[in-house]
Backbone as CSV, one residue per row, in Angstrom:
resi,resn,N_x,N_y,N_z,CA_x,CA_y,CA_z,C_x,C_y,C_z
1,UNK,55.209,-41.435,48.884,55.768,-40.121,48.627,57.023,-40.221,47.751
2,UNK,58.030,-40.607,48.470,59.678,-40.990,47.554,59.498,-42.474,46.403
3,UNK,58.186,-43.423,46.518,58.483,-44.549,45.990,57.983,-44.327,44.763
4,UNK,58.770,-44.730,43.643,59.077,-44.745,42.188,59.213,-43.402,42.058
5,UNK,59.926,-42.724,42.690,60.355,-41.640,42.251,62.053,-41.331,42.846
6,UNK,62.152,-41.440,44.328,63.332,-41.468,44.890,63.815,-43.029,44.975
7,UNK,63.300,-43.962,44.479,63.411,-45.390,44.621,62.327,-46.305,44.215
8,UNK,62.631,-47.582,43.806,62.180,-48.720,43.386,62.346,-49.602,44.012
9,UNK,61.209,-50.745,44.413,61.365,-51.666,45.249,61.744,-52.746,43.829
10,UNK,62.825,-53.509,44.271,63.094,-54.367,43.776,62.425,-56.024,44.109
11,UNK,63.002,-56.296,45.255,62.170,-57.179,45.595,61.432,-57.031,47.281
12,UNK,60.944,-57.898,47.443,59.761,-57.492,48.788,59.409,-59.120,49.225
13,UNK,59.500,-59.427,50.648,59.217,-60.560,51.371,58.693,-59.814,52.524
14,UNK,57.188,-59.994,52.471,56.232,-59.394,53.312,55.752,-60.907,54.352
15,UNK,56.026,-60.701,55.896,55.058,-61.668,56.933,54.581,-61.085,57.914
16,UNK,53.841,-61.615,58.643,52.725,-60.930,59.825,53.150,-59.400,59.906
17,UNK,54.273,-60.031,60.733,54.831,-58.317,61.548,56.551,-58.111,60.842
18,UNK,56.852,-58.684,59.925,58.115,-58.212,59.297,58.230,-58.803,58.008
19,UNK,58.967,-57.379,57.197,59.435,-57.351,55.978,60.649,-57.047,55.514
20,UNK,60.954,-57.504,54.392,62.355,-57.149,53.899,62.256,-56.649,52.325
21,UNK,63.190,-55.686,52.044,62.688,-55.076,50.844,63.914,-54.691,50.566
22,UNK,64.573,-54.669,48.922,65.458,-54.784,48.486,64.978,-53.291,47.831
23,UNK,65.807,-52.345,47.727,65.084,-50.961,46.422,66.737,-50.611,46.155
24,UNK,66.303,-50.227,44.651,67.216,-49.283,43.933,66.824,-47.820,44.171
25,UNK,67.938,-46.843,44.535,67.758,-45.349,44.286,68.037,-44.957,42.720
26,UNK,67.279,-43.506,43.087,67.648,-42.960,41.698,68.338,-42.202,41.988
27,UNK,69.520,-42.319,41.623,70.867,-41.647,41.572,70.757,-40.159,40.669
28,UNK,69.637,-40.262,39.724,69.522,-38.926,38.878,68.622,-37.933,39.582
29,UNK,67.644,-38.507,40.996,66.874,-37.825,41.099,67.448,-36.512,41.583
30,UNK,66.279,-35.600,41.979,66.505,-34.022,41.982,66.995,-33.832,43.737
31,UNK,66.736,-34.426,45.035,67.088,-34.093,45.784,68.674,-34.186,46.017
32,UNK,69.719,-35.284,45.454,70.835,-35.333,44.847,71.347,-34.061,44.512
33,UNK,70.673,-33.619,43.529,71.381,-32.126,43.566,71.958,-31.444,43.884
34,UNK,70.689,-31.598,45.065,71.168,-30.332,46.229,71.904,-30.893,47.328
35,UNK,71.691,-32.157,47.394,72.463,-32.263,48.582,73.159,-33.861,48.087
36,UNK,74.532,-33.224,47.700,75.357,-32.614,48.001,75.794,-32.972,46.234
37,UNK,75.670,-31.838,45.502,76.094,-32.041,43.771,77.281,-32.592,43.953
38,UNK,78.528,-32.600,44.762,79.615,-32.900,43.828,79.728,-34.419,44.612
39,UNK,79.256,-34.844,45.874,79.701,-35.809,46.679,78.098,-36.090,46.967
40,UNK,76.886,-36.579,45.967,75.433,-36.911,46.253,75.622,-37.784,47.878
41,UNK,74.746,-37.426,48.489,74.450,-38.611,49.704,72.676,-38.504,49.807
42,UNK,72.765,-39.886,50.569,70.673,-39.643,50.952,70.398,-38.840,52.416
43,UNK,69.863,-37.679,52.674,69.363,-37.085,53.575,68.939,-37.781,54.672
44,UNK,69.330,-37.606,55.339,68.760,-38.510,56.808,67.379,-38.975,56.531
45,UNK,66.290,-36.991,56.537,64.764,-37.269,56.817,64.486,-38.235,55.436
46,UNK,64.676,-38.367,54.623,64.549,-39.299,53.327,64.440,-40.681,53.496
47,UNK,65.578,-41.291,53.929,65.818,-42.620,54.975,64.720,-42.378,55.499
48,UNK,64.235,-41.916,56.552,62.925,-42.189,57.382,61.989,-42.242,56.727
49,UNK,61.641,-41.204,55.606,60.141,-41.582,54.555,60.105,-42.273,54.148
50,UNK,61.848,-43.001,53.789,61.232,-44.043,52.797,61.017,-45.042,53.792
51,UNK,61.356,-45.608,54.808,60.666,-46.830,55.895,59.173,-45.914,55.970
52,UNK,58.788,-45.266,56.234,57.198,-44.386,56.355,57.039,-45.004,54.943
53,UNK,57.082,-44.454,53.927,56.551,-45.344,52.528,56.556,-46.922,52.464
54,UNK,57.238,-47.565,52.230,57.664,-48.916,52.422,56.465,-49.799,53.706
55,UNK,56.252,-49.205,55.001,55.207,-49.817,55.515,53.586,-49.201,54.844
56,UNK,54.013,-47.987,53.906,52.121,-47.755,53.886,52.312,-48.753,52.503
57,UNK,52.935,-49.090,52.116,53.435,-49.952,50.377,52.539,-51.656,51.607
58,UNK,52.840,-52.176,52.499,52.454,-52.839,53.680,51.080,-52.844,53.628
59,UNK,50.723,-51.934,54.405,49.378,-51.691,54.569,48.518,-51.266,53.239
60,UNK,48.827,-50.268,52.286,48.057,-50.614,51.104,47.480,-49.410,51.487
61,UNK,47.619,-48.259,52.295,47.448,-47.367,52.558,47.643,-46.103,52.698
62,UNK,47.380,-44.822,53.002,48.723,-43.470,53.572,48.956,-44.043,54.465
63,UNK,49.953,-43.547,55.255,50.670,-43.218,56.144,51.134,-42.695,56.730
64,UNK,51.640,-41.850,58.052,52.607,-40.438,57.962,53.246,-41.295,60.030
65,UNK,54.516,-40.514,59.345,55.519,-40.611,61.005,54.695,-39.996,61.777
66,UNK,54.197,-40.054,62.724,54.157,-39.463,64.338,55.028,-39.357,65.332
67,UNK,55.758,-40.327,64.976,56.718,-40.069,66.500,57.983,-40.430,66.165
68,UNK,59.283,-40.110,66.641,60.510,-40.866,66.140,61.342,-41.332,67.339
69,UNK,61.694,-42.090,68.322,61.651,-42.185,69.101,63.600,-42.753,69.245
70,UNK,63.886,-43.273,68.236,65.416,-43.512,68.419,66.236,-43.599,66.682
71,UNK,66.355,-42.570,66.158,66.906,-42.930,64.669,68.322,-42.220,65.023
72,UNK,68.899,-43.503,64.422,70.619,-43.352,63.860,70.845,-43.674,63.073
73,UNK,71.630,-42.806,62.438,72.431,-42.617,61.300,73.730,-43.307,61.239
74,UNK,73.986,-44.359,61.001,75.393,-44.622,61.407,76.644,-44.838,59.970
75,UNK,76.443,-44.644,58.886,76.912,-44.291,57.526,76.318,-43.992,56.671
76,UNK,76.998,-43.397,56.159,76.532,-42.670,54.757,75.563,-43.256,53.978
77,UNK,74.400,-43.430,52.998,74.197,-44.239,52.047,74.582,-42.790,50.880
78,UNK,75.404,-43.592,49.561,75.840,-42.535,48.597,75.298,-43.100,47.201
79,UNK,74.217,-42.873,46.585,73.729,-43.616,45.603,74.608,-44.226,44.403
80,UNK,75.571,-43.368,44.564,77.121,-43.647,43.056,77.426,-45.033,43.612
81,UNK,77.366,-45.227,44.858,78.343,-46.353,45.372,77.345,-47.467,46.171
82,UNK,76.154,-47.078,46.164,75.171,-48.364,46.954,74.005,-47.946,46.175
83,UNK,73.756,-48.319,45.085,72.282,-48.497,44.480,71.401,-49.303,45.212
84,UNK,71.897,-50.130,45.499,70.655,-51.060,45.933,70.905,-50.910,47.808
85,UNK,69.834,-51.249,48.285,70.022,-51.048,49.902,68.764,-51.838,49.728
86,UNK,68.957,-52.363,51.625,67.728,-52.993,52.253,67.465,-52.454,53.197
87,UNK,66.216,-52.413,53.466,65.516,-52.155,54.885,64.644,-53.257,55.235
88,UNK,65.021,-53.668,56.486,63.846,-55.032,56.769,63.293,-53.886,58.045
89,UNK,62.114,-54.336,58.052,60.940,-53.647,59.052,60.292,-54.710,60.295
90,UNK,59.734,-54.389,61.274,59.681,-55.249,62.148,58.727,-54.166,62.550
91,UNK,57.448,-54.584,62.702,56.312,-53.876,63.518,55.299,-54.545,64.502
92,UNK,54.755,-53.780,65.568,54.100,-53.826,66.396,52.358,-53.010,66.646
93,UNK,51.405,-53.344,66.822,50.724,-52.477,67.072,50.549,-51.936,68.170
94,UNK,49.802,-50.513,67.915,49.833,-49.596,69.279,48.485,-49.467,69.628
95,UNK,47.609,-48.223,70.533,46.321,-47.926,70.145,46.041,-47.517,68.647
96,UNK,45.041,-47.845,68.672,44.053,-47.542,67.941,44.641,-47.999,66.190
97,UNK,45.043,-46.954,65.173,45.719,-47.260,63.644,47.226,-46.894,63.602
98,UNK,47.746,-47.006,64.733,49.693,-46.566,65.044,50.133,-48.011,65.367
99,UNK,51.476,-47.676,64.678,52.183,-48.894,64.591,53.326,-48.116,65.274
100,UNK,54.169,-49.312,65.920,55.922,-48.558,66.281,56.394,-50.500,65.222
101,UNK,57.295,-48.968,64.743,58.239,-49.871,63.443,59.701,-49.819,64.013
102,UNK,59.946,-50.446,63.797,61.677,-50.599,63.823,62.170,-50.817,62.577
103,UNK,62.894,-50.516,61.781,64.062,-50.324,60.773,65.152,-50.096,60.707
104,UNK,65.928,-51.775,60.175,67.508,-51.581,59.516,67.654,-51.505,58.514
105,UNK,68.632,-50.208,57.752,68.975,-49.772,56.619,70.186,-50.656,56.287
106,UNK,70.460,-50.880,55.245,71.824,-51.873,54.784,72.157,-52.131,53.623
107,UNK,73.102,-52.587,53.590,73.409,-53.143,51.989,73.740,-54.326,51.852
108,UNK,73.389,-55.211,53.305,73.997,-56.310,53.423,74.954,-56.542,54.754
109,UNK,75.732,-56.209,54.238,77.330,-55.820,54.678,77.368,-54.796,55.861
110,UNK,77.007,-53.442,55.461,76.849,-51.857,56.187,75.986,-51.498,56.796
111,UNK,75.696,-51.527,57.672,74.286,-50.725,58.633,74.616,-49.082,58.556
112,UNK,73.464,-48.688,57.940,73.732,-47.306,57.674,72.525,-46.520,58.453
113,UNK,71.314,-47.070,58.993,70.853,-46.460,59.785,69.935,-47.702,60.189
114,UNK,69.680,-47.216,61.814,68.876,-48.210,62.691,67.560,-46.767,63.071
115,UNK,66.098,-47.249,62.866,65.146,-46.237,63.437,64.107,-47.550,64.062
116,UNK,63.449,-46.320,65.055,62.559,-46.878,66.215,61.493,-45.486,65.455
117,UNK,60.312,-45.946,65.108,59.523,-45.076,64.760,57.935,-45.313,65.270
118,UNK,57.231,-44.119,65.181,55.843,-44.364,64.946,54.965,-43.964,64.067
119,UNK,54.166,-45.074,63.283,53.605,-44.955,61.992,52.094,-44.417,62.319
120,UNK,51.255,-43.932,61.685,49.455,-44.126,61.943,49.118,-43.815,60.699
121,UNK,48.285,-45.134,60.094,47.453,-45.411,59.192,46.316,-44.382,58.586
122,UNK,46.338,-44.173,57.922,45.213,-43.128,57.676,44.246,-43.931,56.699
């Protein structure tokens, strides 16, 4: 949904059940705009699609959230000032084509959001 459009994976180290993925934002894109033109930041629900994108980028598949079970926000990401961010992923399977993912947002340095999610494969 957001990938090569709200972001670019830069680099990617994919194993069994965890990945790590380096992406650039686009600082020009259109949701920026609006939130927030004079002080841009990334939208919470955005952060979550893009871990929802990033594992169907995984699977080679769609994807969509089902469940969200513990997401925090714990700083800002502001594209002027953190182009690049990581999210490493850590998944599990559930019944049937659902996964519960876990995701840390970062820049390294900053934990800007920790999520407990649930994925299903389509």
């Amino acid at each position: 949904m957001f990938q090569d459009n709200l972001f670019t994976i830069i680099t990617e180290e994919i194993a069994e059940q965890h990945a790590v993925f380096d992406i650039r934002l686009n600082a020009q894109h259109e949701i920026y705009k609006g939130h927030f033109p004079t002080d841009p930041i990334t939208p919470g629900v955005c952060i979550v699609q893009m871990a929802t994108d990033l594992f169907a980028h995984i699977q080679q598949r769609n994807c969509q959230m089902t469940a969200a079970k513990n997401v925090k926000f714990l700083n800002l990401i502001k594209p002027a000032e953190h182009e690049v961010i990581r999210y490493v992923l850590n998944w599990e399977p559930l019944d049937g084509d659902s996964y519960k993912v876990k995701a840390v947002v970062s820049d390294g340095e900053t934990v800007f959001s920790k999520l407990s999610i649930t994925i299903a494969v389509r």
